[in-house]
C-alpha positions as CSV (number, residue, x, y, z in Angstrom):
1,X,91.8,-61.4,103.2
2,X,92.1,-62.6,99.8
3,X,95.5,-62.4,98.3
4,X,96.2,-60.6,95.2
5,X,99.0,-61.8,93.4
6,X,100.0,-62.0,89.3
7,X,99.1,-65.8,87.9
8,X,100.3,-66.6,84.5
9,X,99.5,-69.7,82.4
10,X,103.0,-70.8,80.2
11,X,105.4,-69.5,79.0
12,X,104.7,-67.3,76.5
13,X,102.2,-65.3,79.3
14,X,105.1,-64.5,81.5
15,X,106.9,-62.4,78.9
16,X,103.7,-60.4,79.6
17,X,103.7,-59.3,83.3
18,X,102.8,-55.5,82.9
19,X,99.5,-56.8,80.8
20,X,98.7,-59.8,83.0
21,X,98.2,-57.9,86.2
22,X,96.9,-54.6,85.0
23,X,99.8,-52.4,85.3
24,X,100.7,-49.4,82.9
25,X,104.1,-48.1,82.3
26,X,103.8,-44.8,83.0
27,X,105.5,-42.1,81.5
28,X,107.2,-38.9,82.8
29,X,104.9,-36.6,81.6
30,X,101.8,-39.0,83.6
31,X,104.0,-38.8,86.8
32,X,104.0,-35.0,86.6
33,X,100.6,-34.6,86.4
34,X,99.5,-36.1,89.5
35,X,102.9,-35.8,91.5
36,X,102.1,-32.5,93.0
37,X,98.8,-33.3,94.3
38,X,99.9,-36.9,95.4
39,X,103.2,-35.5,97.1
40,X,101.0,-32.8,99.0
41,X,98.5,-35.9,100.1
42,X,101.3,-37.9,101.0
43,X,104.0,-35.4,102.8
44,X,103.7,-37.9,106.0
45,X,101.3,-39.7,108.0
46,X,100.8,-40.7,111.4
47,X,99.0,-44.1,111.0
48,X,98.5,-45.0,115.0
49,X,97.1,-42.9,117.5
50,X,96.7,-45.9,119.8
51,X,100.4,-46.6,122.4
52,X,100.7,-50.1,123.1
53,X,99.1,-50.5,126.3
54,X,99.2,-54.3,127.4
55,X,103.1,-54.0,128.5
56,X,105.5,-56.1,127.4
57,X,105.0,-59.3,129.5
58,X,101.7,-60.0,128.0
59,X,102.2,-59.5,124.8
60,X,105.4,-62.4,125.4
61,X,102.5,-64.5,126.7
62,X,100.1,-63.5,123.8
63,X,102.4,-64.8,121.2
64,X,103.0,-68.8,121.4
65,X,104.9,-71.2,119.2
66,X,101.0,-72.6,118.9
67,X,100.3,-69.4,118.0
68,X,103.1,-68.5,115.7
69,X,102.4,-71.4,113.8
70,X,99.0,-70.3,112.9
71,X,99.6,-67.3,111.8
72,X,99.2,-67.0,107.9
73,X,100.7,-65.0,105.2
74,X,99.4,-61.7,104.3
75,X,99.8,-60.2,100.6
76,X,98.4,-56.8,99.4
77,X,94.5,-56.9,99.4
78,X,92.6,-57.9,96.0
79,X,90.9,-54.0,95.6
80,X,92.0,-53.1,92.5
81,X,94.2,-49.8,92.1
82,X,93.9,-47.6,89.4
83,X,96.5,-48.3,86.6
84,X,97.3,-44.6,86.2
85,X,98.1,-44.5,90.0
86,X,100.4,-47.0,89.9
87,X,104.1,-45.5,90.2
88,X,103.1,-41.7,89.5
89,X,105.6,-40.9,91.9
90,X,107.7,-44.2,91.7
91,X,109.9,-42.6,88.7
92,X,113.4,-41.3,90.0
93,X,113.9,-37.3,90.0
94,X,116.8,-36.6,88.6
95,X,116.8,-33.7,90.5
96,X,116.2,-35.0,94.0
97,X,120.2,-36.1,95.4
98,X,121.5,-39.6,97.3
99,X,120.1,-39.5,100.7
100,X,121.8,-42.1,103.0
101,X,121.2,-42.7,106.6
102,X,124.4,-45.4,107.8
103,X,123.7,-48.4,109.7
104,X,125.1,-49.2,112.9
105,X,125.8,-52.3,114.9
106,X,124.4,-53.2,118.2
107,X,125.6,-55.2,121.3
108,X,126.3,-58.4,119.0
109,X,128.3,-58.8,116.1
110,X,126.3,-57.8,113.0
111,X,124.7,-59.0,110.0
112,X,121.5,-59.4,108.2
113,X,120.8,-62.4,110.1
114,X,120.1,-60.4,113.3
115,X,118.8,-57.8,112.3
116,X,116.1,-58.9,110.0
117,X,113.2,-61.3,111.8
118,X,109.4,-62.3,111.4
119,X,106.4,-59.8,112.1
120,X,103.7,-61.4,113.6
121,X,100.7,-59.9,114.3
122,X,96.2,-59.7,114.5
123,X,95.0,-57.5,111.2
124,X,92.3,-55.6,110.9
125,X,89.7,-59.0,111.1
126,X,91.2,-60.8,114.2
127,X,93.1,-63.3,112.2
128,X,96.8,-64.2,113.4
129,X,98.8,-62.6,110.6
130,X,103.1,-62.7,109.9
131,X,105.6,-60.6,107.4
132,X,109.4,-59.9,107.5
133,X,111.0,-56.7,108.5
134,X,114.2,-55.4,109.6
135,X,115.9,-52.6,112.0
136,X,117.1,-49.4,110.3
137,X,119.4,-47.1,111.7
138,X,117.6,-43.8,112.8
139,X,118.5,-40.9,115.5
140,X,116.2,-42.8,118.3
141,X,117.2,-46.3,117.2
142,X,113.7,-47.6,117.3
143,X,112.4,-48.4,113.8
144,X,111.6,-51.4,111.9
145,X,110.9,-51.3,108.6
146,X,108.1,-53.7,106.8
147,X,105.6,-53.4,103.8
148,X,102.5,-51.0,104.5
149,X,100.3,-53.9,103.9
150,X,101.8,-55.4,107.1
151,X,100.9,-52.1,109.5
152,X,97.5,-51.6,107.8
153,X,95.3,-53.0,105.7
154,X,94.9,-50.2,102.9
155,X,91.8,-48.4,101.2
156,X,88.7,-50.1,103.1
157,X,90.6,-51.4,105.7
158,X,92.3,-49.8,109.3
159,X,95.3,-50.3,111.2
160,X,96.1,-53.9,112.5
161,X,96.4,-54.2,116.4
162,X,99.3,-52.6,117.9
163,X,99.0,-54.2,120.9
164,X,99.7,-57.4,119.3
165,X,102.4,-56.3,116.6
166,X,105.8,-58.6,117.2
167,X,109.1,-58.4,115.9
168,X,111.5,-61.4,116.1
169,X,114.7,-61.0,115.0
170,X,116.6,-64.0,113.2
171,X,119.2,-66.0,115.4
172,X,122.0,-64.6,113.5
173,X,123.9,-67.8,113.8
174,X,125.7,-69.3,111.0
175,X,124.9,-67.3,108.1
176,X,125.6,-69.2,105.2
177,X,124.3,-71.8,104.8
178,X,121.0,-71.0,106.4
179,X,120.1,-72.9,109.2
180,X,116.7,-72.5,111.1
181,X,118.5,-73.1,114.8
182,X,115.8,-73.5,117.3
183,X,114.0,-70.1,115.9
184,X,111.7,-68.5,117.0
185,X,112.0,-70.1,120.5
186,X,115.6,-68.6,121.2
187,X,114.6,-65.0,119.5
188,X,113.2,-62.5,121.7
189,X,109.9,-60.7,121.0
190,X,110.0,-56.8,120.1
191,X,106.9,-54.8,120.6
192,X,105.6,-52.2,118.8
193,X,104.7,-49.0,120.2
194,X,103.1,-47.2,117.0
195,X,102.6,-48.0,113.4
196,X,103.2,-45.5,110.7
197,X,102.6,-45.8,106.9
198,X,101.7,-43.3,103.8
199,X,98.5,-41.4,103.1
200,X,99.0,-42.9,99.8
201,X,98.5,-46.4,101.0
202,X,96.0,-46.2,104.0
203,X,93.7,-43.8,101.4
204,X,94.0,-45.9,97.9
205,X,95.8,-48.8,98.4
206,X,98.3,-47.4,96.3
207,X,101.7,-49.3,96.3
208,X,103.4,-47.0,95.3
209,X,103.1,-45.9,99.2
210,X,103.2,-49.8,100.3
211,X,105.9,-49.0,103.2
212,X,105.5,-49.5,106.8
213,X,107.0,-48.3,109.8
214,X,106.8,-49.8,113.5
215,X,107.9,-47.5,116.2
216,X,109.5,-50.1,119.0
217,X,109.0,-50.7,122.2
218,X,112.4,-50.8,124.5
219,X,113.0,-53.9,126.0
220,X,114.7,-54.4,129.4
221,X,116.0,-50.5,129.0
222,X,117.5,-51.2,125.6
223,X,116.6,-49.7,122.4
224,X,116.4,-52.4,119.7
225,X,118.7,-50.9,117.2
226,X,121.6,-50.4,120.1
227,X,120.7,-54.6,121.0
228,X,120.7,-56.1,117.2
229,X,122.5,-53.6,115.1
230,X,119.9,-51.5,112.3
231,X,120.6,-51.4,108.3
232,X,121.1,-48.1,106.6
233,X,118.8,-46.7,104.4
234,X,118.8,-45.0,101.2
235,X,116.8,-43.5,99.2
236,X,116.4,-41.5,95.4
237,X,119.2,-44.0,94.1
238,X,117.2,-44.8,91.1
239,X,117.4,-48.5,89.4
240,X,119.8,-51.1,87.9
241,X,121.5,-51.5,91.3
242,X,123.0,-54.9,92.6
243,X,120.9,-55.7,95.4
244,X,119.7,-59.1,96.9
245,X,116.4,-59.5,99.0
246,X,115.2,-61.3,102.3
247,X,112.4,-62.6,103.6
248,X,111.0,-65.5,105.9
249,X,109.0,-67.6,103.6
250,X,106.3,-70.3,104.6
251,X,105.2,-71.9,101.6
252,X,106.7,-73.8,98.6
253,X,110.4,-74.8,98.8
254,X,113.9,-75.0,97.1
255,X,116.2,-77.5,96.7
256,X,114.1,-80.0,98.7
257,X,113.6,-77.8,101.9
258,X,110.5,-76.4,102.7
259,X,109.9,-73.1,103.2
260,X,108.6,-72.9,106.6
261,X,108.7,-69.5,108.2
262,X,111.5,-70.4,110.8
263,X,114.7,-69.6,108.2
264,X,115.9,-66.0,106.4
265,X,116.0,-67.2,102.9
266,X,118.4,-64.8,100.6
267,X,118.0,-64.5,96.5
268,X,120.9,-64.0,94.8
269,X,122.0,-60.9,93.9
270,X,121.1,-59.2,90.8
271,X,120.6,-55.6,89.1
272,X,116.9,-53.9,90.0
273,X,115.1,-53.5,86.7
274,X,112.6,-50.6,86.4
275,X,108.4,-52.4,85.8
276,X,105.9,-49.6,85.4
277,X,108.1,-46.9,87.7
278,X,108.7,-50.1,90.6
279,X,111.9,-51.6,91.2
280,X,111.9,-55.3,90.9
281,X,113.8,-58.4,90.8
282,X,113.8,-62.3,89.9
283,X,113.3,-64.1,93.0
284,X,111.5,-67.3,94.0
285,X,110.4,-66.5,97.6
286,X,107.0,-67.2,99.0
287,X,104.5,-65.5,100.5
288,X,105.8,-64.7,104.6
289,X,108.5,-62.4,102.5
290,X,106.6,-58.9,102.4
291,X,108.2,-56.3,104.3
292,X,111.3,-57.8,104.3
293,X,114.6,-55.5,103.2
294,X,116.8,-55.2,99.7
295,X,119.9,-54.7,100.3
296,X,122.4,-53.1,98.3
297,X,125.8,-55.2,96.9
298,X,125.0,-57.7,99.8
299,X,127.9,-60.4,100.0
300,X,127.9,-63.3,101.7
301,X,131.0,-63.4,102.1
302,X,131.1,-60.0,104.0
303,X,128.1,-61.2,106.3
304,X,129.2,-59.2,109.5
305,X,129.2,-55.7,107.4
306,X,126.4,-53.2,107.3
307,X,124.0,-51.9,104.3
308,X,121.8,-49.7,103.0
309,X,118.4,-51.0,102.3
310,X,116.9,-49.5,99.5
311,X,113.5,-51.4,98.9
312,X,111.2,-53.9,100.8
313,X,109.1,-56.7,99.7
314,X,105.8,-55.7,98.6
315,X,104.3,-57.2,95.6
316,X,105.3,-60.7,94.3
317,X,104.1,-62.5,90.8
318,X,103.5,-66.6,90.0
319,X,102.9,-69.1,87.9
320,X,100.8,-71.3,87.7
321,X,100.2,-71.6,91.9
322,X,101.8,-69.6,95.2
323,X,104.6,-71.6,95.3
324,X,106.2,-70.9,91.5
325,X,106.9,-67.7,92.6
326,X,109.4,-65.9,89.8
327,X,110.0,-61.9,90.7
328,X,108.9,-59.0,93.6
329,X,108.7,-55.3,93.3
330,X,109.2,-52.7,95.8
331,X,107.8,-49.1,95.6
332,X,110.7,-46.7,94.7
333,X,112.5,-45.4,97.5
334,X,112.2,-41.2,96.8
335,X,111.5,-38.0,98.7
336,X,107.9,-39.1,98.4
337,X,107.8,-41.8,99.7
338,X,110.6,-43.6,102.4
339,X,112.3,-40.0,102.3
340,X,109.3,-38.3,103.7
341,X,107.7,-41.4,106.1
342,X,111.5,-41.7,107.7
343,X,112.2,-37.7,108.5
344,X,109.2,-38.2,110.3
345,X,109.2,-40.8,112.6
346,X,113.1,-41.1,112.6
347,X,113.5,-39.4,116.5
348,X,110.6,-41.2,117.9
């Protein structure tokens, strides 16, 4: 699938990121024209009809180190959305009130370390695929939350394999600094049991609806939220917030090590600024990082504390190649969009 991310030549170009990649800032009075119609197309969506039916052994089998290490990046497809669509409903109600859901820890000590890990699974075209993701706190303690472009492939495409879709979560040893342990050898492998996302993105493409849901299998009688701890999540909070994001990148590097899919990376924490209706934020991370979670007034040096994630990793822009990496958005976290996916699948 060919990637579609923003390239920029010098300097002067990335002053221009709303031009380069064909996005439009889009004004109050264009949301309100297509918001009703959108929000009535979008009120929820089942996205997988198909239970996981190979059992959990297999699947363990299925998904090597040899095969782990094949499995390639996948970034938003290259069909191109209507500028006009783009954020329609991203722009914050003022109307619509805080909605918070609070996290809660599992069976070992918590932090974002555990409960954040690598998605691995076969898209749409049989080819070994990976993304980041993390647990979220709901009433059936079962959800992981990723980047729709990670459950389905968007306009033109279908749902990936659900038989095949893998959560790892991280080692959750020594925090800071990162360290890569003996990941993913020592994680154990989470199955999906259905895949949700939005109308919005499994229709158009649309990012503003790029947000994924994976239902979980239990594992060994355990829920996955009561083994690793799950985030909280929050939602019509609006922008400038201090936030940091997290993600499992496999190409490029920093500081002389390589980004190779095995350690959480973390960029530091910064206010959300508001592109075209979609939160975003300067961050060097690679691609491997879509789907995984923002977290609100993250500290490292309050590691074993819960948060609220309030955006996921869905669009990333470059310079020059993939691995000059400068900023990611995340669709808006409203009503329309998280608020409505989550009510639904939230007791499943």
């Amino acid at each position: 699938m060919t990637r579609k991310r923003a390239s920029l030549l010098g300097a002067a170009a990335a002053t221009c990121v709303v031009a380069a990649v064909g996005l439009a800032m889009i004004t109050p009075a264009d949301a309100a024209s297509t918001a009703a119609a959108k929000a009535a197309q979008n009120a929820g969506s089942r996205t997988a009809t198909k239970t996981n039916s190979f059992g959990i052994a297999s699947v363990d089998d299925y998904w090597t180190p040899e095969r782990m290490a094949k499995a390639t990046p996948l970034d938003p497809p290259s069909a191109p959305v209507p500028a006009k669509s783009f954020g329609a409903l991203a722009l914050p109600h003022l109307s619509d009130s805080l909605q918070r859901v609070a996290g809660t820890v599992g069976s070992k000590p918590p932090n974002v370390y555990t409960m954040t890990g690598a998605v691995f699974f076969v898209d749409d075209q049989g080819e070994l695929r990976r993304c980041s993701g993390t647990t979220i706190n709901s009433p059936s303690r079962r959800l992981v939350l990723t980047a729709g472009h990670c459950v389905h492939g968007g306009k033109g495409s279908d749902f990936y394999d659900v038989n095949h879709w893998t959560f790892i979560p991280g080692p959750g040893q020594n925090p800071e600094p990162r360290v890569a342990a003996a990941w993913p050898g020592n994680g154990a492998q989470w199955h999906a049991q259905q895949l949700w996302t939005k109308d919005g993105w499994k229709d158009s493409g649309d990012r503003t609806y790029d947000i994924g849901i994976a239902i979980m299998q239990d594992r060994g009688g355990q829920r996955i939220v009561d083994a690793i701890g799950g985030q909280g999540i929050e939602w019509n909070r609006g922008y400038g917030l201090t936030a940091s994001l997290f993600g499992y990148p496999v190409e490029g590097s920093y500081a002389g090590k390589a980004f190779d899919g095995k350690v959480l990376w973390r960029c530091g924490t910064s206010a959300t600024t508001n592109q075209g209706g979609f939160p975003t934020m300067p961050c060097i991370l690679t691609a491997g990082s879509s789907g995984g979670p923002w977290l609100e007034s993250y500290s490292k040096d309050r590691s074993g504390d819960l948060y609220f994630v309030n955006g996921v990793n869905s669009w990333m822009f470059w310079n020059g190649d993939p691995t000059a990496v400068y900023q990611w958005q995340s669709p808006y976290f409203s009503d329309d969009t998280i608020g409505s996916l989550f009510s639904q699948v939230k007791s499943m």
